[in-house]
N, C-alpha and C positions, 0 to 999 in steps of 0.2 A: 484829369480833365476829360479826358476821352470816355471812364465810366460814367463821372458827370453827365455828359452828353447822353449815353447811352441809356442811363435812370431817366433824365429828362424824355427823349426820343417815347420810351418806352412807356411811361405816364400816358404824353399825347396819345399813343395807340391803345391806349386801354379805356381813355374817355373819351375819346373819339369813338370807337365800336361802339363801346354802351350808348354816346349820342344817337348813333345814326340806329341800332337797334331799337329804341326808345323812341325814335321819331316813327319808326317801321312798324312795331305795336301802337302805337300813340294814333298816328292814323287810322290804320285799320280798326280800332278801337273806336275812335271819333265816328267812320260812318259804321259800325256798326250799329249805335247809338240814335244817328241821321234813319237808319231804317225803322229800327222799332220805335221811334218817337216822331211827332209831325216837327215841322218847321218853327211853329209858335217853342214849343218845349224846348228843343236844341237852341233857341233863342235864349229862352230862360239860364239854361244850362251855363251857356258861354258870357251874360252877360254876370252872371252869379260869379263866377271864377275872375272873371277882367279886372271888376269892381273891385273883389277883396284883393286884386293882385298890388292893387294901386296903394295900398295900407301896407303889404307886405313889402315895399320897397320903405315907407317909414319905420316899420321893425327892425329890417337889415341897416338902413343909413349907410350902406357902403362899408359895414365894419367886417363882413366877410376878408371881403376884396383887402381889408385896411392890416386884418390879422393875418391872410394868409403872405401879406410883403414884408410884414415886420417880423412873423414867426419866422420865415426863410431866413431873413436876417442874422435872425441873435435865435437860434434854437434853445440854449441855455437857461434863455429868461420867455421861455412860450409858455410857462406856468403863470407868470404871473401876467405876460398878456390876455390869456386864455381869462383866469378872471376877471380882468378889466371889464374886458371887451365884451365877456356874456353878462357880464354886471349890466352893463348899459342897453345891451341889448335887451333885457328881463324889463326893465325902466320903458322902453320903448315899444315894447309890445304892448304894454299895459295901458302906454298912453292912446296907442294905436286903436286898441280895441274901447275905450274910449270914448273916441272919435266917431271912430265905425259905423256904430250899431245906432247912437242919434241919426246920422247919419242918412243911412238908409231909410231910417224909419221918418225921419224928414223927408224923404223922397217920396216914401210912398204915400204922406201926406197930401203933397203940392204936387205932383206930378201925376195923371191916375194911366197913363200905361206900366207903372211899376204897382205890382200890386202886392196882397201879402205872401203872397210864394214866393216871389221875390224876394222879400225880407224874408223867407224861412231859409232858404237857398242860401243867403248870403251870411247866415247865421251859422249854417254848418261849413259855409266856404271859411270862414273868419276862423271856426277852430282848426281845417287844412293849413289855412296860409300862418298858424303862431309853429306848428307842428312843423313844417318843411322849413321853417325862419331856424330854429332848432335844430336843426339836420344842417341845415347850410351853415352851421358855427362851427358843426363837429367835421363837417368835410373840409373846411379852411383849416382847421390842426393839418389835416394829411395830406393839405396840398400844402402846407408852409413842412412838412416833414416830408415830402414829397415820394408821397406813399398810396398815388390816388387808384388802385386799384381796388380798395376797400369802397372808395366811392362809388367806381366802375360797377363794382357786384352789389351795392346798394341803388341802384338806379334799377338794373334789372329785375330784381327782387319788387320794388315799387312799381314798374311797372304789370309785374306777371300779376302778383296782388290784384292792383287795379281790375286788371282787366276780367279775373277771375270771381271776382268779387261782381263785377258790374254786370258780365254775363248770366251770374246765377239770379240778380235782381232781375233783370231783363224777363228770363224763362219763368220768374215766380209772377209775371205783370205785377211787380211793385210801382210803387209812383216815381215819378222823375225822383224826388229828392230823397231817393235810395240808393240812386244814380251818385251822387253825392257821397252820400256814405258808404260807397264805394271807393272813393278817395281818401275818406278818413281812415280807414282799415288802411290802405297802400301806405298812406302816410305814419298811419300810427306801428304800424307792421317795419317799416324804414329805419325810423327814430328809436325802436328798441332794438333789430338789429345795429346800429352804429353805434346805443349806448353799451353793449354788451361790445364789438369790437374796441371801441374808445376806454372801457374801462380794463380788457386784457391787453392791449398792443403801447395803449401811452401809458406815462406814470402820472399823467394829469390830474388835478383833484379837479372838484367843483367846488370853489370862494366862491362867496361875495365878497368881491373888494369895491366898493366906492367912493371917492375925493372928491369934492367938490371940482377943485382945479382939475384932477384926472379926469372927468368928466365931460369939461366943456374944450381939452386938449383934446380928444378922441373924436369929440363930434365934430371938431375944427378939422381934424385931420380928416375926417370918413365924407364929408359934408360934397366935395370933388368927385367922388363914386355914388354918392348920394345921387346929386344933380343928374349924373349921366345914367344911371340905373332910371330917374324918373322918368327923365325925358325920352329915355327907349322905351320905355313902358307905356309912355303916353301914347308915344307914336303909332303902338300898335294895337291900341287899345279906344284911341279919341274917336274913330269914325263908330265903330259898337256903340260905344254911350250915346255918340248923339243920332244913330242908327234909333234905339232902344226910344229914345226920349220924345222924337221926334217923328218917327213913323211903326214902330212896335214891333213885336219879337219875330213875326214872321218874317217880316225884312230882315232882321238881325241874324234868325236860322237861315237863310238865305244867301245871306253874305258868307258865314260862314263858313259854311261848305266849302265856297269859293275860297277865301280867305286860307283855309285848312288847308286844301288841297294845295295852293301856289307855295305859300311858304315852309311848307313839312319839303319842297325840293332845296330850302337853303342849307337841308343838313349838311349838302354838295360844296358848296363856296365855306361851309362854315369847319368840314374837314380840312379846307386845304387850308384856309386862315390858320389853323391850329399849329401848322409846318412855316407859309408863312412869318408870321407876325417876329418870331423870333431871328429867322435869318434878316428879315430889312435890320434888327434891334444891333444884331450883331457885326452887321455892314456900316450902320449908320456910326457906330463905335470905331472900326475896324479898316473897313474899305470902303468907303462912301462915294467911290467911281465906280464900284458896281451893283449900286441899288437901283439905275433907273433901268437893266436889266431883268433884276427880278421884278421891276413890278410891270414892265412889257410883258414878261411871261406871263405872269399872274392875270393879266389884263386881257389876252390872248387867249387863255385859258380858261376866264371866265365867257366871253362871248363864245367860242368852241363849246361849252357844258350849254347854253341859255339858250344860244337861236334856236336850236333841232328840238328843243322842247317846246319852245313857242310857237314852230310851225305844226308840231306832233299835236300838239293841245288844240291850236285852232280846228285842225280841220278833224280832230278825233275829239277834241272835249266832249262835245256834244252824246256823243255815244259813251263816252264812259260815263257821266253823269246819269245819263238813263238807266243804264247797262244795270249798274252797280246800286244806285239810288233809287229809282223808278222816275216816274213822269212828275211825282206830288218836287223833284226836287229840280225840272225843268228851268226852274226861273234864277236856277244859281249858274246858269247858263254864260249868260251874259255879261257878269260881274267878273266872269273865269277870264274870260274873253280880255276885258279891260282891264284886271291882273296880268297876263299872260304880253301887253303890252308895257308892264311895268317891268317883269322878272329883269330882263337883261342889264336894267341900270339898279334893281336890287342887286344882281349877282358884281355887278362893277365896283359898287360900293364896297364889299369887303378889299379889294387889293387899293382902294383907296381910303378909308379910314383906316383899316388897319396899318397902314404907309404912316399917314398921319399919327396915331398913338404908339408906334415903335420909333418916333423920331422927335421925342418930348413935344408934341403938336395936339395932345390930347384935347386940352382947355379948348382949341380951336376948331379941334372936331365936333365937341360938346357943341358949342356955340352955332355951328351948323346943322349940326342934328335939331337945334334949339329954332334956329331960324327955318328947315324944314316942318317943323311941327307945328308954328304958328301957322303956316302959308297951308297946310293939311287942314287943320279948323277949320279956317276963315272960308278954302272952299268947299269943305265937308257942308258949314250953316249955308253958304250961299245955293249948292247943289240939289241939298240933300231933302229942301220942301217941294222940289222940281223933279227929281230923280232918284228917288230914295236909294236904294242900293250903289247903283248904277253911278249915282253920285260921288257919293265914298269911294266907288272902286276910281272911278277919275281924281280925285284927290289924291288916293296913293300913288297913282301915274304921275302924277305934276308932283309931289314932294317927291318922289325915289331921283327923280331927272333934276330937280332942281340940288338934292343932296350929292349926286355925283359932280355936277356940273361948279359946286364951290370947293371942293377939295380939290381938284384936278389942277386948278393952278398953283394951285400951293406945294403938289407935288411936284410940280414940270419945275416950280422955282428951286425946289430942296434938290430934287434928282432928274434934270431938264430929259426927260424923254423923247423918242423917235418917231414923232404925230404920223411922217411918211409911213413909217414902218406898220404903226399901229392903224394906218388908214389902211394901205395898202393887205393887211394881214384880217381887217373886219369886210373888207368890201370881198375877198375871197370865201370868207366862212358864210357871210350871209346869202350870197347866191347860190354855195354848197347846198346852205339850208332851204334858200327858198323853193330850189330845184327837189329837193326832198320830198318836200309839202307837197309840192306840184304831182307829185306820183304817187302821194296816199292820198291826196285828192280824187286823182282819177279813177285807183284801184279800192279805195275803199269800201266800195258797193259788194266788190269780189269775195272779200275775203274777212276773219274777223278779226275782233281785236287783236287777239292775243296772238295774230301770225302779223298785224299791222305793227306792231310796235317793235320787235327786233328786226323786223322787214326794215322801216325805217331808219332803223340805229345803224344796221350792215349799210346802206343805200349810203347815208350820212357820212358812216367812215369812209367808204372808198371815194364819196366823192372830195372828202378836205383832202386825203390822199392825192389824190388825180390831177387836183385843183394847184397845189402846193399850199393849200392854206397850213397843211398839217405835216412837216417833214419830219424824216427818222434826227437830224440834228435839233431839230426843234424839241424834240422829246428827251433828248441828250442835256440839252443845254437847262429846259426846266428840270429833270434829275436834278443836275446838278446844282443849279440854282438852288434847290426846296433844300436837299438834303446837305450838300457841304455845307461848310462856313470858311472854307481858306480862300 
C-alpha cells in the first residue's frame, strides 16, 4: 500500500512539474509570438487552434479518460482494451475530419470575417489535433500502467520542439502559418518519441479490433467524459468564436493576451487539485468527518494564492502589458482588469468541483458547468455587439461566480463546512491583500517591475502573517490534510 502510494505520489510530481514547466514555456512562447505578429494574426492564430480543438474532443470521445480507468483495472487485458479503444478512436477521427473541413469552409462562405487563411490555419490545426488525439491514447496506456513519467518527458520534449521550431520561423519572417507548422513538428516530433518508448517499454501490439456491439458499449461508456470534456472546452473557447464572428481577429488578439496571461496562473490551483482530488476521494470512502476540513483548507488556500494577484495585476497590469508587449497591445488592458475580477471564483472552483467529482457528484458538476456555459453565451451574444472584448471578459466574470456559487451548497450538504471560519479567514486575507495593493500603488512610480513584484509578495506574507489570516498551525494542518490519508 504504502509503495502504492508512493508510485502514485510520485506520478502526480512528475506531471505536475512537466504541467507547470509547459505552461512557463507555453507562455513565454505565446507572447513572444503577441510581439512579432500584430493583434489581427495572434487572432488568427488562437482562433485556428480553439476551432480544431472543438473536433479534437470528438476524436477523443472521452476514451482516453475511459482506457486509462479500465486499463488500471484489469492490466492483464490492456491488450485487448488498447485495441478496442484505438479501433474506435481511428473511426472517429476520420469521421471528425469529415466534419471539419466542410465545416470551416462553410464558414468562410457565410460569414466574411473568416477568410481563407483561416481555413489554411485550420487545415494544418486539424492535422495537430489527429496527431496529439494519437499521443493522448498512447499516454492513457501509462497512466492505466502508471508509468507517467514517460508522459512527463514527452510534454517537455513538445514543448522545447515547439518553441524552437517557432523561433526559427519567427527570425526567418515566415508567415503566420509557419507558426503552425511549428506545432506539427512539436507534435509529430512527440508521437514518434512515444511510438518508439510504447513499442520498447509495453508488449502492446497495434489491432484493429472492431464489434459492432463493441462499439456502441465504448461510446456508451466514454459518451460521460465526452459531454464534460466538451463543455470544458466550450466554456473556454465560446467567447473566441463569437469574439471572431462578431467583431474580428483583432478583438480576438486582444482578448487573448488577456485570456493567456489570467489563466496560464491556474497551473497554481491546478497543482494543488492534483494532491487534492484524491485525499477528499479517500475520505469520502474512509473518513467522511474530515472532508469539510480539507476543503476549508483548500478553500483558504485558494483565496491566500488569488487576492495578492489580483491586487498585483490591477495596479501593475498595466505596466507589464506595455513593458513586455508594447503600446500596439494597450487595449488587452482592460479585459485583464475584468479577468483579474474573475480569478478568485476561478481559483475557488477547483476545491469545489473537484469536491464534487471525488464524491461520485461528477454528473452534477457536468450539469453546472453545463448551466454555467449556457448563461456565458447568452451574455457573451448580448455584450459582445456593445462591448466587444470587454464583454466576453464580463461574461467569464458572471459564469466563474455563478459556477462557484451552485456547487457550494452541494458541498456544505455532503461535508457541512465552517461559513464563520471561512468568512472570518477571507475578510482577513482580503484586507492583507488590499493593504498590499495600496503600497504598490503608492510606490509604483519609485521603483520597477521586477523590484515591485517580490516587494509585493514579501509585504503579502508578513502581512496574512501579522494579520493571523496565515498561521504556522494553518500550514501544519493543510500538510497534513493534502499529504496524509489516515
Amino acid at each position: 500500500m504504502a509503495s502504492s502510494s508512493g508510485r502514485l505520489a510520485k506520478n502526480a510530481m512528475y506531471l505536475t512539474i512537466a504541467s507547470i514547466l509547459q505552461k512557463i514555456i507555453s507562455f513565454a512562447y505565446y507572447g513572444y509570438l503577441a510581439i512579432a505578429f500584430n493583434e489581427s494574426g495572434i487572432g488568427k492564430y488562437s482562433f485556428a487552434l480553439l476551432f480544431t480543438s472543438i473536433f479534437g474532443i470528438f476524436m477523443d470521445f472521452g476514451l482516453n479518460s475511459l482506457l486509462t480507468r479500465e486499463g488500471s483495472k484489469n492490466e492483464e487485458n490492456l491488450q485487448d482494451y488498447f485495441s478496442r479503444f484505438f479501433s474506435v478512436k481511428i473511426i472517429l477521427i476520420l469521421i471528425a475530419l469529415v466534419v471539419l473541413f466542410p465545416t470551416i469552409y462553410l464558414g468562410h462562405l457565410f460569414f466574411d470575417k473568416i477568410d481563407i487563411l483561416d481555413v489554411q490555419l485550420v487545415a494544418v490545426g486539424a492535422l495537430i489535433i489527429v496527431l496529439d488525439s494519437l499521443i493522448a491514447t498512447l499516454y492513457a496506456v501509462f497512466r492505466a500502467l502508471k508509468k507517467m513519467h514517460w508522459e512527463a518527458l514527452g510534454i517537455i520534449i513538445y514543448q522545447v520542439a515547439i518553441v524552437t521550431a517557432g523561433v526559427i520561423a519567427i527570425k526567418l519572417h515566415l508567415p503566420l502559418i509557419f507558426i503552425l507548422f511549428a506545432l506539427l513538428f512539436g507534435s509529430s516530433l512527440q508521437l514518434i518519441y512515444m511510438y518508439v518508448v510504447f513499442k520498447l517499454k509495453t508488449k502492446i501490439k497495434f489491432k484493429f479490433k472492431i464489434e459492432k456491439n463493441s462499439f456502441k458499449k465504448i461510446l456508451f461508456m466514454a459518451a460521460p467524459f465526452a459531454i464534460a470534456g466538451l463543455i470544458f472546452r466550450l466554456t473556454g473557447s465560446a467567447d473566441t468564436f463569437m469574439l471572431k464572428l462578431m467583431a474580428g481577429d483583432n478583438y480576438v488578439g486582444w482578448y487573448s493576451i488577456a485570456f493567456k496571461l489570467t489563466f496560464a496562473l491556474t497551473v497554481l490551483p491546478g497543482a494543488f487539485a492534483t494532491s487534492y482530488f484524491p485525499v477528499i476521494s479517500h475520505h469520502f470512502k474512509n473518513a467522511q468527518e474530515k472532508m469539510h476540513e480539507v476543503f476549508e483548507n483548500g478553500f483558504v488556500y485558494m483565496l491566500i494564492l488569488s487576492l495578492p494577484i489580483v491586487g498585483g495585476v490591477l495596479v501593475l497590469g498595466d505596466n507589464i502589458v506595455l513593458s513586455v508587449w508594447g503600446p500596439t497591445w494597450a487595449a488587452s488592458i482592460k479585459p485583464l482588469w475584468i479577468f483579474m475580477a474573475a480569478l478568485p471564483f476561478v481559483f475557488l472552483n477547483y476545491p469545489v468541483g473537484n469536491f464534487l467529482n471525488a464524491v461520485n457528484k461528477q454528473t452534477l458538476n457536468t450539469v453546472n458547468m453545463f448551466i454555467s456555459l449556457v448563461v456565458n453565451i447568452i451574455i457573451n451574444a448580448i455584450l459582445i455587439p456593445y462591448y466587444t472584448y470587454n464583454g466576453a471578459a464580463l461574461a467569464v466574470l458572471a459564469s466563474s461566480i455563478l459556477l462557484v456559487f451552485l456547487g457550494l451548497p452541494w458541498v456544505y450538504k455532503i461535508a457541512p463546512f465552517n461559513l464563520a471560519y471561512l468568512f472570518k479567514k477571507g475578510i482577513k486575507i482580503f484586507f492583507a491583500a488590499a493593504l498590499m495593493t495600496f503600497v504598490l500603488y503608492v510606490v509604483q512610480s519609485n521603483y520597477p517591475i521586477f523590484v515591485l513584484i517580490p516587494l509585493g509578495a514579501l509585504l503579502y506574507f508578513f502581512l496574512i502573517i501579522f494579520s493571523g489570516a496565515l498561521k504556522k498551525e494553518d500550514l501544519i494542518h493543510l500538510k497534513i490534510a493534502i499529504f496524509k490519508k489516515g
